[in-house]
C-alpha positions in Angstrom: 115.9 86.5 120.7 114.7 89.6 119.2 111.2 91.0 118.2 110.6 93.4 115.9 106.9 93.9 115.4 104.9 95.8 112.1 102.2 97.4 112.0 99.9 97.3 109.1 99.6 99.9 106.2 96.1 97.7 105.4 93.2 99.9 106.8 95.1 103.0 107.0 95.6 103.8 103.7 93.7 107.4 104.4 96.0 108.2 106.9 99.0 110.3 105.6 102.2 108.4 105.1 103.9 111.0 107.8 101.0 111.2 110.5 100.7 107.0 109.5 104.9 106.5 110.6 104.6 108.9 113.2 102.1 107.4 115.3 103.7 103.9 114.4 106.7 105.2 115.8 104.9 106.8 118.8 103.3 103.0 119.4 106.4 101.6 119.9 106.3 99.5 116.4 109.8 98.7 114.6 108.4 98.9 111.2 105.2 98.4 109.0 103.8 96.0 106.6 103.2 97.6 103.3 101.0 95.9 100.7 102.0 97.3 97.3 99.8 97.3 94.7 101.0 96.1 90.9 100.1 100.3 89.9 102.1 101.4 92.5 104.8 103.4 90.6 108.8 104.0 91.7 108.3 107.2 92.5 105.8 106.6 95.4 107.4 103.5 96.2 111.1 106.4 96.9 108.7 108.8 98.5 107.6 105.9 101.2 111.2 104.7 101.6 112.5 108.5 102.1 109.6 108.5 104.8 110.8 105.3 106.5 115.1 106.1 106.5 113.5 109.5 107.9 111.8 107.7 110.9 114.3 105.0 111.3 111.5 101.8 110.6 111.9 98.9 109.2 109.6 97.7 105.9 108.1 94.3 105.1 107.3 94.8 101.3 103.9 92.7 101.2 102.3 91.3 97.5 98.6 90.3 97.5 97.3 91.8 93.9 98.3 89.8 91.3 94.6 88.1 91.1 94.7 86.9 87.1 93.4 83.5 86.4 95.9 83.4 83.4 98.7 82.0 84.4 101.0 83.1 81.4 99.3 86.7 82.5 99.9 85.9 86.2 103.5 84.9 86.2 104.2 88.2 83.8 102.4 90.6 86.7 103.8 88.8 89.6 107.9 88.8 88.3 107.1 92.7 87.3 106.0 93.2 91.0 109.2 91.6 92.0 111.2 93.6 89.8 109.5 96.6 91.1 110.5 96.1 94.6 113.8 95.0 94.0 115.8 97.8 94.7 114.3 98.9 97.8 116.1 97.7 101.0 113.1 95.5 103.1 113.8 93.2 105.8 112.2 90.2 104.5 109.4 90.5 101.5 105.8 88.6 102.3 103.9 86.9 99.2 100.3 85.9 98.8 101.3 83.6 95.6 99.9 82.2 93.2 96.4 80.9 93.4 94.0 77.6 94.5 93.0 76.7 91.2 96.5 76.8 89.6 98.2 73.2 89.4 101.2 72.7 91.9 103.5 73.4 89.1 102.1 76.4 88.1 102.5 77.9 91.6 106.0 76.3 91.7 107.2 78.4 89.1 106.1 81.7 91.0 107.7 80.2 93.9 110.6 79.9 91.8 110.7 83.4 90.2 110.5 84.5 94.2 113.7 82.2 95.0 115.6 83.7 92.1 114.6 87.3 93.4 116.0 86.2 96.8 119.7 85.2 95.0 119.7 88.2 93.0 118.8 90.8 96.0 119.4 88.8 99.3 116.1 89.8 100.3 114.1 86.4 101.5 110.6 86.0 100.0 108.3 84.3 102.5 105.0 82.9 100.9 102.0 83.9 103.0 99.3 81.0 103.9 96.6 82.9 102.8 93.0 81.9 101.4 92.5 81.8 97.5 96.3 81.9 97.4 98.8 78.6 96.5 98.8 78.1 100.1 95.4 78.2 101.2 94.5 75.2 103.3 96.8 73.2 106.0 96.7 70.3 103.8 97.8 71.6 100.6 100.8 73.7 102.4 101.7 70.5 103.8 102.1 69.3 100.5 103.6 72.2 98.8 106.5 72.4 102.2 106.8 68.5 101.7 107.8 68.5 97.8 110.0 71.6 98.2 112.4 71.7 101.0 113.5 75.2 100.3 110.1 76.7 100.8 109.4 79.0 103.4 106.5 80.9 104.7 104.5 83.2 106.5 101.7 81.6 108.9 98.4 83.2 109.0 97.0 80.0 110.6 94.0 82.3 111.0 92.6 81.5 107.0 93.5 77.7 107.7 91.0 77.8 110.6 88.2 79.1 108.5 89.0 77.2 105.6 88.8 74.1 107.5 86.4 75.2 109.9 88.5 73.9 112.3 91.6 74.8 114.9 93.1 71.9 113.3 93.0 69.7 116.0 93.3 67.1 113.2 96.0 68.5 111.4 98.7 68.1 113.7 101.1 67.2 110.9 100.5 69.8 108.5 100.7 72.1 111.3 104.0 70.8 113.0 105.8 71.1 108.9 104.1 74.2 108.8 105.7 75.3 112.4 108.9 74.4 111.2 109.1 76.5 108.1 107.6 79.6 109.4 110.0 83.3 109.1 107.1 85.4 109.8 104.0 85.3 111.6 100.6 87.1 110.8 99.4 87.3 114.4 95.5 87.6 113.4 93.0 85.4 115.4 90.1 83.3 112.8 87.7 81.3 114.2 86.0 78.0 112.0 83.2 80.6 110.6 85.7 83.3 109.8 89.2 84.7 109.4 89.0 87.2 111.9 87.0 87.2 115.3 85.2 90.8 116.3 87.6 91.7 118.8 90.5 89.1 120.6 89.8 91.3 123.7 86.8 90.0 124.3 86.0 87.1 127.0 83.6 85.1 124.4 86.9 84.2 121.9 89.5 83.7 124.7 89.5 80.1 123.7 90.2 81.4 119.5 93.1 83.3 121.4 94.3 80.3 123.1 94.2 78.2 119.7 96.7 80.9 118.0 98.8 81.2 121.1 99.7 77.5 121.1 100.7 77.8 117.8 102.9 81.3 117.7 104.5 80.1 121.1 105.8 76.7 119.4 107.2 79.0 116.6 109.0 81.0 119.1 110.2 78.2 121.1 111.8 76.5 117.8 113.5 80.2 116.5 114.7 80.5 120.2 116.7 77.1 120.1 117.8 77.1 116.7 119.5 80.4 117.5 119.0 82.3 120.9 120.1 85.7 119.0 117.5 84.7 116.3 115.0 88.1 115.0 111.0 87.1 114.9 108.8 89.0 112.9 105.5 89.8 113.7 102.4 91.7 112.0 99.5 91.9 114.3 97.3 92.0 111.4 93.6 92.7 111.8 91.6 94.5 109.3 89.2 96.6 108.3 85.7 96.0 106.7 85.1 93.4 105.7 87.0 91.3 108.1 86.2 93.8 110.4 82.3 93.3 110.6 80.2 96.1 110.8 77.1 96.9 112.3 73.9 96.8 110.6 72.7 99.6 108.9 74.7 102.4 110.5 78.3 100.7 109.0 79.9 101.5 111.9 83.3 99.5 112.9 81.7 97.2 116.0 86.0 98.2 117.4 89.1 99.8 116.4 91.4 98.5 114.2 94.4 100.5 115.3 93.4 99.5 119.4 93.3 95.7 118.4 96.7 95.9 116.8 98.1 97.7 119.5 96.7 95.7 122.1 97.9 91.9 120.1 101.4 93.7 119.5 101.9 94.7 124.0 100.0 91.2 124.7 102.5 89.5 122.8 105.7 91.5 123.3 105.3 90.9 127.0 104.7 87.3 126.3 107.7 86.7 124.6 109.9 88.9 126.2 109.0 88.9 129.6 108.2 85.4 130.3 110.2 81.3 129.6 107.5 79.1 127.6 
């Protein structure tokens, strides 16, 4: 088994792209997650790629912004996005797709478009379970992984907890499908009220911590067996305001972003690497 761990672009955005790869590099990360924008242009898109042969990282090309409620409009933004990408080398590609309120065969065609970009470039398009997305509830994705054998995803169980306002205790099928079709994981820790608990360090949410763990270490467990040599991707992906609440009045982080993803990415290397579940 290897891990190769990313660190998120999300909440460092006014960080320079060098000083940003730098101390990624530094922080013993293997590469970053990049959410690109639909306006991002080529041209920025070859400066960040020059940046990231020239610190040897890896890239996890990440979509989130295609937010139209017309679906003729959506599908048009989401296949340019893909087309935009497409000739950039990335180890995987992660895709919030689609939307809630679409039909199951409206999102199918986006998964679809994401399929056929996978045939064309060889680059694998995981589909992100992610609130107000196609896949935003353990119950739907169950649905959605049950009618198409062929999908695969990326497990953020954390929006599942709060959308459910649950730790699925319940679920235990949706989440055993969903364990089995999972190519990267999202390692952020939600709690039934919320996606994203103050701080994971803390004694008060060791139980939140426990939840996720059980989860993540079944994930590993089945990419371990199916193929010893197997790679596992991980984001340690906490964010900024407004998941990151901030106190009243001042607006002041109540942590640090960059400490928390740091401290999930050693706490988990260690796991994984250093011990037999």
């Amino acid at each position: 088994m290897k891990l190769l761990f990313f660190c998120p672009r999300w909440g460092c955005e006014n960080i320079s792209w060098e000083d940003f790869l730098t101390k990624v590099k530094d922080d013993g990360y293997d590469g970053i997650e990049y959410g690109i924008s639909n306006e991002t242009t080529s041209t920025q898109l070859d400066e960040v790629w020059e940046k990231l042969d020239k610190h040897q990282l890896h890239v996890i090309p990440q979509h989130y912004g295609t937010y139209d409620a017309d679906f003729n409009r959506h599908f048009e933004r989401y296949s340019a996005w893909l087309e935009l990408v497409k000739p950039y080398p990335a180890i995987k590609i992660d895709s919030q797709t689609g939307k809630d309120f679409f039909t199951f065969e409206q999102n199918k065609q986006l998964i679809d478009v994401a399929a056929m970009h996978t045939t064309n470039c060889g680059i694998n398009v995981y589909h992100e379970t992610h609130r107000n997305k196609s896949l935003f509830a353990a119950h739907i994705t169950k649905q959605y992984l049950e009618k198409i054998p062929s999908l695969q995803i990326t497990l953020d169980v954390s929006h599942w907890i709060n959308v459910a306002e649950s730790f699925l205790e319940d679920q235990q099928e949706a989440l055993d499908i969903a364990i089995q079709r999972t190519e990267h994981i999202h390692a952020r820790v939600g709690y039934p009220e919320g996606p994203q608990v103050p701080d994971p360090r803390a004694p008060e949410w060791e139980d939140a911590v426990a939840h996720h763990l059980k989860i993540w270490d079944k994930i590993i467990e089945r990419k371990t067996a199916a193929d010893p040599n197997s790679i596992i991707t991980i984001t340690p992906e906490f964010g900024p305001y407004p998941y990151m609440v901030h106190l009243p009045f001042n607006q002041s982080p109540i942590t640090n972003q960059w400490d928390v993803n740091l401290y999930m990415k050693d706490m988990l290397k260690e796991r994984y690497e250093n011990s037999k579940l």
